[in-house]
C-alpha positions as CSV (number, residue, x, y, z in Angstrom):
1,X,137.0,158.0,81.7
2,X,140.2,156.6,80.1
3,X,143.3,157.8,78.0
4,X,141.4,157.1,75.0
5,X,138.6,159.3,75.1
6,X,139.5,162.6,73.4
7,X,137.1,164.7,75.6
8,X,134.6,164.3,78.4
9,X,132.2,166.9,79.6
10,X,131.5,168.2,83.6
11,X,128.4,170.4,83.8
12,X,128.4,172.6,87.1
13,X,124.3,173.1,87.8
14,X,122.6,174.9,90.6
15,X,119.3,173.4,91.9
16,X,116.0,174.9,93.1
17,X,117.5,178.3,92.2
18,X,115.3,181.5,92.7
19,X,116.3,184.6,90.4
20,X,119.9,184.0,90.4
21,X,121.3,187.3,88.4
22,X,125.0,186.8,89.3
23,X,127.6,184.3,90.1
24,X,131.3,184.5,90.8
25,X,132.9,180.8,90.4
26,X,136.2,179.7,91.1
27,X,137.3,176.3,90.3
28,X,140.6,174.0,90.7
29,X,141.7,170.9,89.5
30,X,144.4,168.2,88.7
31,X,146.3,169.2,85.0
32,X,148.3,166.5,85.7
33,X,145.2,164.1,85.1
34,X,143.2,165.9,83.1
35,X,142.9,169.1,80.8
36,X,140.8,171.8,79.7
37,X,139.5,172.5,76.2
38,X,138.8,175.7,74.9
39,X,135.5,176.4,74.8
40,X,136.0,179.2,72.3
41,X,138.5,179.1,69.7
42,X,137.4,182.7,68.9
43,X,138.8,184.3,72.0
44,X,142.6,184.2,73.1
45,X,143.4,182.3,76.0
46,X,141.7,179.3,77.3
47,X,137.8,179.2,78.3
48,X,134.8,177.5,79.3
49,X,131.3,177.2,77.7
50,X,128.6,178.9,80.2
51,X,125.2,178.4,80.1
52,X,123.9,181.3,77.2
53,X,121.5,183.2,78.9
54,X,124.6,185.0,80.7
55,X,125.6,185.6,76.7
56,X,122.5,188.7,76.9
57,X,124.2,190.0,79.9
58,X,127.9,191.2,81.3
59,X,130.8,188.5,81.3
60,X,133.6,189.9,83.4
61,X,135.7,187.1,83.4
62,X,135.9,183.5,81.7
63,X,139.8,182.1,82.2
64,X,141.6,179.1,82.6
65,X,145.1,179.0,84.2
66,X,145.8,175.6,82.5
67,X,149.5,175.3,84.0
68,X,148.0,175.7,87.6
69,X,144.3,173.8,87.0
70,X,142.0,177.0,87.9
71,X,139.0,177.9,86.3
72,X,137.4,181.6,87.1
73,X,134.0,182.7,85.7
74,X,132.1,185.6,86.6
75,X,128.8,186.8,85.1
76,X,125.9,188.9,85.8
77,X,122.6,189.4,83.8
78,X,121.6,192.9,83.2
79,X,117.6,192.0,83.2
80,X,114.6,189.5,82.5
81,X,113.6,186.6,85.4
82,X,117.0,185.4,86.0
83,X,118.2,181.8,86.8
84,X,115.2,179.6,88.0
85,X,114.9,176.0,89.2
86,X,117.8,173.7,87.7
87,X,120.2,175.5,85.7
88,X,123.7,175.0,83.9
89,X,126.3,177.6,85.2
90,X,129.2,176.1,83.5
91,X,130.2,173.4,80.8
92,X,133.9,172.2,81.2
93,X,135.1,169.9,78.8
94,X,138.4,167.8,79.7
95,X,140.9,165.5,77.9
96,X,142.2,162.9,79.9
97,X,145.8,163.6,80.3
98,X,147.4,160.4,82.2
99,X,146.2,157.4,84.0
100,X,145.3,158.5,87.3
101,X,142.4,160.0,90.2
102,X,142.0,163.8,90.6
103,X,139.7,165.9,92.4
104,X,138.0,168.6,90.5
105,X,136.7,171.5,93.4
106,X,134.5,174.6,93.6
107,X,137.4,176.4,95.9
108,X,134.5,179.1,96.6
109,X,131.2,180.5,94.9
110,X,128.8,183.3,95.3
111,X,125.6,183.7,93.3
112,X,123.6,187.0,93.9
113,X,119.7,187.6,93.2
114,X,117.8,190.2,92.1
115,X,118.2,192.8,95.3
116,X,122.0,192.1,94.9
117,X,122.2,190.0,98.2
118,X,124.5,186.9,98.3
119,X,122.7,183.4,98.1
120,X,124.4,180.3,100.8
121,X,124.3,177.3,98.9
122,X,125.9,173.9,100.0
123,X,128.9,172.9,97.4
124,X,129.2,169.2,96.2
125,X,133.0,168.8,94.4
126,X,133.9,165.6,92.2
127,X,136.4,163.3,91.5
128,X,138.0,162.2,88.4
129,X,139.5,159.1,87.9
130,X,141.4,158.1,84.3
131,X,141.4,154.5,83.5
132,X,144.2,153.2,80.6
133,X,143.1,151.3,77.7
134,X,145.7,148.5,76.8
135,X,144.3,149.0,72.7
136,X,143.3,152.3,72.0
137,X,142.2,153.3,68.8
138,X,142.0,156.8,67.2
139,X,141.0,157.8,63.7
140,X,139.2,161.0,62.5
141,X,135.9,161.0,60.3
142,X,135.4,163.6,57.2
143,X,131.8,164.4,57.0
144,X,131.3,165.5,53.2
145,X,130.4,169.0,52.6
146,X,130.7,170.2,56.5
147,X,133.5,171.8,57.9
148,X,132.4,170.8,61.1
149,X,132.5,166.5,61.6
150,X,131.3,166.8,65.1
151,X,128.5,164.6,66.1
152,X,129.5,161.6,64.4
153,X,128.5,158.5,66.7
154,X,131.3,155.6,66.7
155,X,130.2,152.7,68.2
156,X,132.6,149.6,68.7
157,X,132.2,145.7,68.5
158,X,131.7,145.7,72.3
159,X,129.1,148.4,72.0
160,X,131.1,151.3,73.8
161,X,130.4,154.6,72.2
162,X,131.7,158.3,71.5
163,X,131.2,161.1,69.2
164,X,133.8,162.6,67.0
165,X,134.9,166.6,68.0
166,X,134.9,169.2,65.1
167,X,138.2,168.1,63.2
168,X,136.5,164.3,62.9
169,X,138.9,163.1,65.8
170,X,137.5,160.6,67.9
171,X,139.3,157.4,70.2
172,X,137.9,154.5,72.0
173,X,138.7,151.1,73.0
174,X,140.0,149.1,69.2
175,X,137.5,146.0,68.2
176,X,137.2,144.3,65.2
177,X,134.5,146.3,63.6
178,X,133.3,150.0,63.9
179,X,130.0,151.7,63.0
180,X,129.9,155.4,62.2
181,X,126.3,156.9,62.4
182,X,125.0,160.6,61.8
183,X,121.8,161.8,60.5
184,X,121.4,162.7,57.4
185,X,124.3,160.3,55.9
186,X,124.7,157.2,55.4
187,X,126.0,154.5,58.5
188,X,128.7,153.4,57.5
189,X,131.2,149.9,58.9
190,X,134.8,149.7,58.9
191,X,136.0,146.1,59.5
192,X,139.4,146.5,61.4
193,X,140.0,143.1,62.0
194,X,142.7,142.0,59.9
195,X,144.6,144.7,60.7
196,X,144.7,144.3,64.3
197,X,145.4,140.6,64.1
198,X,148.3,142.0,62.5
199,X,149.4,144.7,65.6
200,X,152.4,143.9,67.6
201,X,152.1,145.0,71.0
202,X,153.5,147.9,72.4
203,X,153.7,149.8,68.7
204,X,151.2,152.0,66.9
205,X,149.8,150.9,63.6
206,X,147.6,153.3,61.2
207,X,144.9,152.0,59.6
């Protein structure tokens, strides 16, 4: 990713998974390069999205230590099949904080079936690495009648894309013309490129 995305999204899945009813999680990474969102603005503290069968069973614990870059979740499902075949645990989603690489690591995990008996399963751990953009442009879209502007596809000259977060926000590389899509309203074009003929490096202009 680069410092102009607003937010990027790591999923953390199990494979081939046979009645999963538990997991215990523990997560670390680099806050220096990168930062959590909170995944719900309803609950103090800082959180992570998790995958919402666990919402029809017991939560224990859903934190993020943002000053030291750990993530804990713990969950257990009270009844029904369980977790089976490929399945979200987790969905973490990051803005970039500085130009930079950064690991993000499952420091340990334990997921527990149906009998209550601990499940080994092989850990893979990522890397992160945040890119700078020399002309980064940022802008926010106003869907009308929503309160929500999420979803909103920008897509620049150069064909690089992202969608706009609740408030409208949204950044990506700057090019001379910008197309905002969403269904149900119209597409509409912002031509940019007078404007940015007119920049002068190393200073912010608003459009």
């Amino acid at each position: 990713t680069t410092l102009c995305s607003l937010r990027e999204t790591t999923t953390v899945k199990v494979q081939n998974a046979v009645a999963i009813m538990g997991v215990r999680l523990q997560m670390s990474y680099d806050p220096g390069i990168i930062q959590v969102i909170d995944g719900d603005g309803s609950k103090s503290g800082v959180q992570v999205r998790f995958n919402p069968t666990f919402a029809t069973g017991a939560i224990s614990r859903n934190e993020v230590d943002t000053s030291r870059g750990q993530i804990f979740f713990e969950a257990n499902l009270l009844n029904g099949g369980g977790l089976n075949g490929m399945q979200d645990l987790i969905a973490i989603d990051w803005r970039p904080q500085q130009v930079g690489n950064g690991a993000i690591t499952i420091e340990s995990l334990t997921l527990i079936d149906a009998e209550g008996q601990t499940i080994n399963s092989p850990v893979l751990t990522s890397l992160v690495t945040v890119g700078f953009v020399p002309n980064c442009l940022t802008g926010t879209v106003a869907l009308e009648g929503r309160g929500d502007h999420s979803g909103v596809t920008v897509t620049n000259s150069d064909g690089v894309q992202t969608t706009t977060l609740p408030d409208g926000s949204f950044g990506l590389p700057a090019s001379d013309q910008l197309i905002f899509e969403r269904g149900g309203f119209v597409t509409a074009l912002a031509d940019v490129s007078q404007t940015l003929a007119a920049a002068v490096e190393g200073q912010s202009i608003t459009i």
